[in-house]
N, C-alpha and C positions, 0 to 999 in steps of 0.2 A: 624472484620466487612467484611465477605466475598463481592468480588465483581465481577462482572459477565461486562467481554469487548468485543463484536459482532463487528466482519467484515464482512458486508452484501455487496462483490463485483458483480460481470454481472452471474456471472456464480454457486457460491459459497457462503456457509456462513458458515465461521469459527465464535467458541467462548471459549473462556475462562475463568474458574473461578480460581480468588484469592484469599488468603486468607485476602487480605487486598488490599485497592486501592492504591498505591506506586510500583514506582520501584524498580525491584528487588524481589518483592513479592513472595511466594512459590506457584507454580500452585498446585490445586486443583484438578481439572479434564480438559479436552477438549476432539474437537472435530470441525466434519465438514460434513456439507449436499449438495449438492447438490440443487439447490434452488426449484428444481421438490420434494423435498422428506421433503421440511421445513414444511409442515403440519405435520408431525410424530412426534416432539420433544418432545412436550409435555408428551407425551406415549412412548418414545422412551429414547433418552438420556439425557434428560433434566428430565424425572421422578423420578429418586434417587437420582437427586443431592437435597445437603441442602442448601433452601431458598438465596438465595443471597440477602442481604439488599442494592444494589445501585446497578445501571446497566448505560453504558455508552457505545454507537455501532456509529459505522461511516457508511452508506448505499449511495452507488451509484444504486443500483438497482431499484427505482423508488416505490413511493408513493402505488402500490397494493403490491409487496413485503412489504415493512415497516408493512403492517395492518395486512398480513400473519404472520409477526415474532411476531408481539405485542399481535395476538393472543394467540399464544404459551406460551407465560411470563404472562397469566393468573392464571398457576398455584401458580405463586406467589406473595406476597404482594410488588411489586416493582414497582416503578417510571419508564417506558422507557422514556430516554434521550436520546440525536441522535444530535452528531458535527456538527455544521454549523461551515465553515469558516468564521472568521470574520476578521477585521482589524489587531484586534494582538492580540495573547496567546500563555499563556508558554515559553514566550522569542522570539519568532516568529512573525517578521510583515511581513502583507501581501500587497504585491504590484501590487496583480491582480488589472488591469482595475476598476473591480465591485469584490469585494472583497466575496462578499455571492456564488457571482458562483463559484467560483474554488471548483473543487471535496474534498467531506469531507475527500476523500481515501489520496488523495495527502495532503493535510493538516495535521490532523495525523502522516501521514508516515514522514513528513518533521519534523515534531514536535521531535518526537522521535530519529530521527536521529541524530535533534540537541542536545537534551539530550545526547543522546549517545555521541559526538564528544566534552561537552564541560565537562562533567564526566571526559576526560581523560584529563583535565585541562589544555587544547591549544586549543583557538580559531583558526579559520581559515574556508575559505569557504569548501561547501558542495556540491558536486554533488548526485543526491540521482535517480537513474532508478529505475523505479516499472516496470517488464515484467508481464502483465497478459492476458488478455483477448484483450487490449489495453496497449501502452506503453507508459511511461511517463519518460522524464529526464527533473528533475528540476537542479535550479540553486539557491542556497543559499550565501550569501554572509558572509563576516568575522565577522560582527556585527547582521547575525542574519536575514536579510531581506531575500524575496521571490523577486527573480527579475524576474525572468518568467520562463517558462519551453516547453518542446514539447511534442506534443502528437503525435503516431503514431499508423498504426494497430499492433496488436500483431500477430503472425506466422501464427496462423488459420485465421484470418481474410484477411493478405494478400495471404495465399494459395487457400481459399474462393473465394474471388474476381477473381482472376486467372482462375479458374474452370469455374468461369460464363460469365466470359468475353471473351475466348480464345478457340475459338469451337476445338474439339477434344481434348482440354488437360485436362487429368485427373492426380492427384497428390499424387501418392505413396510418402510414407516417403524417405527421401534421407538424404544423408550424408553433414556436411559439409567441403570443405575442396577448397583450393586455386584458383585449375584448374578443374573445375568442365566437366568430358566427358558425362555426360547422364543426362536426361531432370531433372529427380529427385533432384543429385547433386544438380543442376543448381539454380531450385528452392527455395531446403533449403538452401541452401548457399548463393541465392538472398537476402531471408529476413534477414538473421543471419545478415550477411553485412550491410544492409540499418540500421538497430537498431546500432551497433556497428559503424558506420559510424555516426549516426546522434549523439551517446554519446560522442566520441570522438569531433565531432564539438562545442560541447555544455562546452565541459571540456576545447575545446582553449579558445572560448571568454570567461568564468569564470576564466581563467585564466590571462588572458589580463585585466578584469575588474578590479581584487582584488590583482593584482599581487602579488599573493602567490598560492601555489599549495593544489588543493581542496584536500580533503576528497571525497574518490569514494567509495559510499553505495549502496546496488545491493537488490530487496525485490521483491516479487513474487512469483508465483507458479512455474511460468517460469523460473526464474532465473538463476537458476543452467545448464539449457541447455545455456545461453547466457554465462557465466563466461570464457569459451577457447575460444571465439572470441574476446573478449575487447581489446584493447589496451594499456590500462592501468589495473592496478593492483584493482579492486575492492573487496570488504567486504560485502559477501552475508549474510544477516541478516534478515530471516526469519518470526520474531516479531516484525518487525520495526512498524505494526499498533498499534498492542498490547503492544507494549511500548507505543507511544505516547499517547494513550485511560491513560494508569497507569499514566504518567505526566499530564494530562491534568484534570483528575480526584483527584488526590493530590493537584493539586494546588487550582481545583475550590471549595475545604471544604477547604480547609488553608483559603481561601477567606472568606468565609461563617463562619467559627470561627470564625475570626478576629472581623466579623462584630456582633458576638453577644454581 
């Protein structure tokens, strides 16, 4: 029962087909647009694929995106589905304030992670950074709970800002490294630092909370530029959406069996 899992982030729309909705599943086909270019799919790389019978996407990118993608899934007979955070799934409770608002991105990804961390058959808390467009370090606890998390700009948004704020300064790519001598340096190695500063802060008090040492999960586009500045040891994991989409989608037919 092929199944089709959409990450519709600020900038991007990744998706995947399964051969089946579960972890672990054998990928099918993928890919990835550009959200200027998601009108093509349908004609494009979504036209030879076969039919997916269930469809499951997590979208930060706002209610005209969402009717742009769902037109494209006309070529086939599918249901689009689309994660809201809610109080609790898949082993996961949420301890946002208002629980609906927390990003479907972040939820998913947390999801997933915990899949992932309780597979290797030792609980223990979770720290889980998403670098993308915006940057997020959640805080997971040993049993499972969302305790809260930070959000920051992601690299181009604080280089962005900089630009417009700071007459005369324009921002070639720079290095990053310690002792930063030229404006560039300075810049990339300003934000590197602030992300990797605000992780680390986030990885004491989870540690203090649950006194045991988290699990440090790393997921983004970005990622991999942020992994030589950390200070701790993290596990970059590139499917962490499209994992938690396959937990989240297994569980919600296990349910739905159950109930016939």
């Amino acid at each position: 029962m092929t199944f089709l899992a959409v990450d519709v982030g600020n900038t991007r729309l990744k998706w995947t087909l399964y051969e089946h909705a579960a972890p672990g599943a054998r990928v099918l086909a993928h890919g990835a647009e550009f959200l200027e270019q998601i009108d093509r799919l349908a004609e494009g790389a979504w036209a030879d694929l076969p039919p997916p019978q269930s469809m499951l996407g997590c979208i930060v990118a706002g209610q005209a995106v969402k009717h742009r993608v769902q037109e494209q899934m006309e070529i086939w007979d599918v249901e689009p589905r689309w994660v809201v955070a809610t109080d609790a799934e898949a082993g996961l409770t949420n301890g946002y304030d208002f629980p609906s608002r927390l990003g479907a991105d972040r939820w998913v990804a947390m999801i997933g992670g915990r899949h992932r961390l309780l597979s290797r058959g030792h609980a223990r808390p979770m720290l889980l950074v998403m670098v993308g467009t915006a940057v997020t370090v959640e805080a997971v606890s040993t049993e499972g709970r969302f305790l809260g998390g930070l959000i920051l700009p992601g690299h181009g948004i604080m280089l962005r800002a900089l630009e417009s704020g700071t007459a005369g300064l324009h921002v070639p790519t720079g290095d990053v490294c310690d002792f930063p001598t030229n404006t560039s340096d300075g810049l990339t190695s300003g934000g590197t630092y602030a992300i990797a500063g605000a992780c680390e802060r986030m990885y004491q008090s989870l540690f203090r909370q649950c006194s045991a040492e988290p699990l440090c999960l790393m997921t983004g586009g970005a990622g991999w530029k942020m992994l030589p500045a950390m200070t701790r040891p993290f596990e970059l994991v590139e499917s962490l959406i499209f994992d938690g989409l396959l937990v989240i989608a297994e569980q919600r037919q296990a349910f739905m069996d159950s109930a016939l």
